[in-house]
N, C-alpha and C positions, 0 to 999 in steps of 0.2 A: 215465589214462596212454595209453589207446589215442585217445582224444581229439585229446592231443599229438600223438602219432605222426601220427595223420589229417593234422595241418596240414601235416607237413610230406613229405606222398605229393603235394603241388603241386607241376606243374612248376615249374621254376627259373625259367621268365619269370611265371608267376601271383604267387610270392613275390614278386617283384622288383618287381611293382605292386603289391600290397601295401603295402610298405614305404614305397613312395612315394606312395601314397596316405595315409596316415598322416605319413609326411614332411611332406606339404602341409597338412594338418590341423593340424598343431601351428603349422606358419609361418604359415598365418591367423590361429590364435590367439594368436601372439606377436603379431600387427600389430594386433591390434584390442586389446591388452592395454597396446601400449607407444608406440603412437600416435596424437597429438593431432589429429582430424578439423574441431577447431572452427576454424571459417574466419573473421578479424576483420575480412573486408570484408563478408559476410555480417550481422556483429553492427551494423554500420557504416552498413549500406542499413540497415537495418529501424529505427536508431535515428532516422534522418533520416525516414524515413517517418510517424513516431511523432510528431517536432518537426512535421511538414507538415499532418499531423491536428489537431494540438492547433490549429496558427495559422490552420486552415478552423476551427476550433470557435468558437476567439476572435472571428474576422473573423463567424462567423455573430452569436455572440450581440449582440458589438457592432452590428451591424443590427438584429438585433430589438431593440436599447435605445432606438434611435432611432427608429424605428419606434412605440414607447411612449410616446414622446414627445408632450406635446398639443401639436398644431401649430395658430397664435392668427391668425386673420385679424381686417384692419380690422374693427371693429365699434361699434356706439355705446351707449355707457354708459348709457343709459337704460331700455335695456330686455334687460337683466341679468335671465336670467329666474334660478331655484332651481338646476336643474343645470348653466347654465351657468356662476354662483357657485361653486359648489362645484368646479367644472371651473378654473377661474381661482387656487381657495386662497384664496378669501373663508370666513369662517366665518359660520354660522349668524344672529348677532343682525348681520352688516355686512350680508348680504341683506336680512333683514328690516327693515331702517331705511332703503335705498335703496329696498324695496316701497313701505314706509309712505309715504315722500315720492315717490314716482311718482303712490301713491293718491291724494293731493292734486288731483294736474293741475298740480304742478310740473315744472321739467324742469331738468336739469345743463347747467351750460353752461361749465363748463370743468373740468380733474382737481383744481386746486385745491378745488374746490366737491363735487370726490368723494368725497374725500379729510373734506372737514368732515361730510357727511350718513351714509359709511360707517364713517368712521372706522377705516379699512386704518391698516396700519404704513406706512412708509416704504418698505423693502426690496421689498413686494408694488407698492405703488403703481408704485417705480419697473421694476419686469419687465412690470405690463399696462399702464402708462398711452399708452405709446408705438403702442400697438395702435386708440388709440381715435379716433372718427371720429365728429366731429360736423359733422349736416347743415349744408349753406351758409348757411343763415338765422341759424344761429346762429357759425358761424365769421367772417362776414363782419358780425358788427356789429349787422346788424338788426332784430336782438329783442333786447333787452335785461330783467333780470331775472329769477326764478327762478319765478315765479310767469302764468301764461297760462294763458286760455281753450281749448277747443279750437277754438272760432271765431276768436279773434283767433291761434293761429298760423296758421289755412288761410289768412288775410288775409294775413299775414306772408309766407308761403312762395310764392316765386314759381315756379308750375311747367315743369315740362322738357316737353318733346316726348317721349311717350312712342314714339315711332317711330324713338327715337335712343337711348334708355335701355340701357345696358350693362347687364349679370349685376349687376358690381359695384355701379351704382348698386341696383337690384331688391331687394340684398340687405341692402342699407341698413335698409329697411323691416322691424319686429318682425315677425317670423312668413314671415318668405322665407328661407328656404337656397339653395345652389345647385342642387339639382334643381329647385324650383318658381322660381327664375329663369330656369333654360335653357328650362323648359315653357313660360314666356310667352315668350320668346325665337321659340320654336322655332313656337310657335302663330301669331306675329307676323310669321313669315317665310311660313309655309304661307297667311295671306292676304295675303301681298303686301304687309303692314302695316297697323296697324288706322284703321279709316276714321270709326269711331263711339267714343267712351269708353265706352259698356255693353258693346261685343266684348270686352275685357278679363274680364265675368262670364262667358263663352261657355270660357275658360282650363280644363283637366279637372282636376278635386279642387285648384281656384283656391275656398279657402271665402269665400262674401260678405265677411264682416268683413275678410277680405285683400284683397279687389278693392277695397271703399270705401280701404282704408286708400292702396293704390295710386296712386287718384285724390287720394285727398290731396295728391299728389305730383306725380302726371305727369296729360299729359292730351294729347290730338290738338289740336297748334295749328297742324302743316301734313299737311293732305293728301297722302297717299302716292299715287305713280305706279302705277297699277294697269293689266296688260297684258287690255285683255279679248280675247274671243273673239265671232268673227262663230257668231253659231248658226245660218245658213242654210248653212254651211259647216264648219263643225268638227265632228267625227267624236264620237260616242257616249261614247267611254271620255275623250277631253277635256274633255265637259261633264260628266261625272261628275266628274271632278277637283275641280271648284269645290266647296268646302268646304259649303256649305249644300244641295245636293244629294244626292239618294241614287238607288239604284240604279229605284224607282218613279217617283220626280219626274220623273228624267231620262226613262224610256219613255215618260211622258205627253207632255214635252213634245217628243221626236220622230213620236211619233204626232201631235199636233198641226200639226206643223211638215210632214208628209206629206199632211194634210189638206188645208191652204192651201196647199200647192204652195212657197210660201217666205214669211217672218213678217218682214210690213212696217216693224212697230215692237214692243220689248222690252213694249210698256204690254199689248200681246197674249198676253202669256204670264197674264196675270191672267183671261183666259177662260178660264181649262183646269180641268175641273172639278178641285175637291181643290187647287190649286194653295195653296199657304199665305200669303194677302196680307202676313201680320206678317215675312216675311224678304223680301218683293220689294227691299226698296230695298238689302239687301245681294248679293240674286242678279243683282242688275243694275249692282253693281259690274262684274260678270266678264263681261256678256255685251254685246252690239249686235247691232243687225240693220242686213245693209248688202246 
């Protein structure tokens, strides 16, 4: 009772906030009790954002499907190794019967004839056949039959300039991809163009059996325009450039060239002790004395 009484020994402005303190208490309460805060433009963005996600999802995965995809460059039927069979949706005994007859020393010479020796469906034939690429010797006529020597096709095959030989042609060849085509490429450009057919074994992790096979094909039938340099006048880090040179050769043969005051003729570079007679005739593509 005395309690009571305390409340109400506040003066008449304390009550009076009070009151209205508690007043505002309850009208909060009614507002959050009897009105709807959900916003439908709010539900509206976030649903669109949701659709916008999904169609980056789709747009991604459909990239990556494609992406998945074996993508088939020209190639020639002949030399269909195991994975790239099974790459293609050859099965197992159609490789082994296209091996079998390669073992021979036979050769394909058109899809019809692939088509009998593998014995593909239809449906496969018709998705790789259109990829296949057979050499000119054989497209053009000139070997005829299924059956050749390795000597009678090198006869057969009339060769290209290999100083003109694109990537594509390069890749023709069993055992070239596009890296070890751009390597000969790129090594063919760094000399100026090859001036010898054994430069081609000179090619880095170019293995023998790829360089013979190479020449099977190609070969130097015109000599490349090659820029030499005057060596009584070209500076150090120039004649180090020249590809058969290193960084000792080149000191000898400016100490050399210090000696004689200036080097009458390139045949003088062969007195230099150490100098290595077996690449003179390539080191003297790139140089003169004048």
């Amino acid at each position: 009772m005395n309690i009571i009484k305390s409340h109400f020994r506040y003066p008449k402005g304390q009550r009076n906030g009070i009151f209205f303190l508690l007043l505002f208490i309850v009208f909060l309460q009614g507002i959050f009790f009897f009105v709807d805060f959900s916003s439908e433009e709010i539900n509206i963005v976030s649903q669109n954002e949701i659709l916008a996600f999904q169609q980056e999802m789709d747009s991604l995965k459909k990239e990556q499907a494609e992406k998945s995809i074996l993508k088939i460059y020209p190639f020639n039927p002949n030399f269909i190794t195991d994975f790239k069979g099974h790459q293609l949706g050859m099965s197992t005994k159609e490789i082994d019967q296209l091996l079998a007859f390669r073992a021979q020393g036979k050769y394909i010479n058109s899809t019809k004839q692939f088509q009998e020796i593998t014995g593909i469906n239809d449906s496969l034939l018709a998705s790789i056949s259109p990829y296949f690429k057979f050499p000119d010797w054989i497209t053009s006529g000139k070997l005829i039959g299924t059956s050749t020597s390795k000597n009678s096709i090198e006869k057969s095959i009339s060769k290209k300039d290999i100083n003109s030989a694109s990537a594509e042609d390069l890749k023709m060849i069993n055992g070239i991809g596009e890296k070890l085509a751009k390597r000969i490429i790129d090594y063919r450009i760094k000399l100026q163009g090859f001036s010898f057919n054994d430069q081609i074994f000179e090619v880095w992790a170019l293995e023998k059996e790829i360089a013979n096979k190479v020449l099977q094909y190609f070969e130097v039938t015109k000599q490349p325009t090659i820029q030499k340099i005057n060596v009584n006048t070209a500076t150090f880090k120039e004649v180090l450039a020249i590809v058969y040179l290193d960084y000792e050769l080149t000191k000898k043969i400016f100490n050399y060239k210090n000696q004689v005051a200036e080097i009458q003729s390139i045949e003088e570079l062969k007195k230099i002790d150490g100098f290595p007679l077996e690449k003179f005739n390539r080191i003297a593509l790139y140089l003169e004395a004048k």
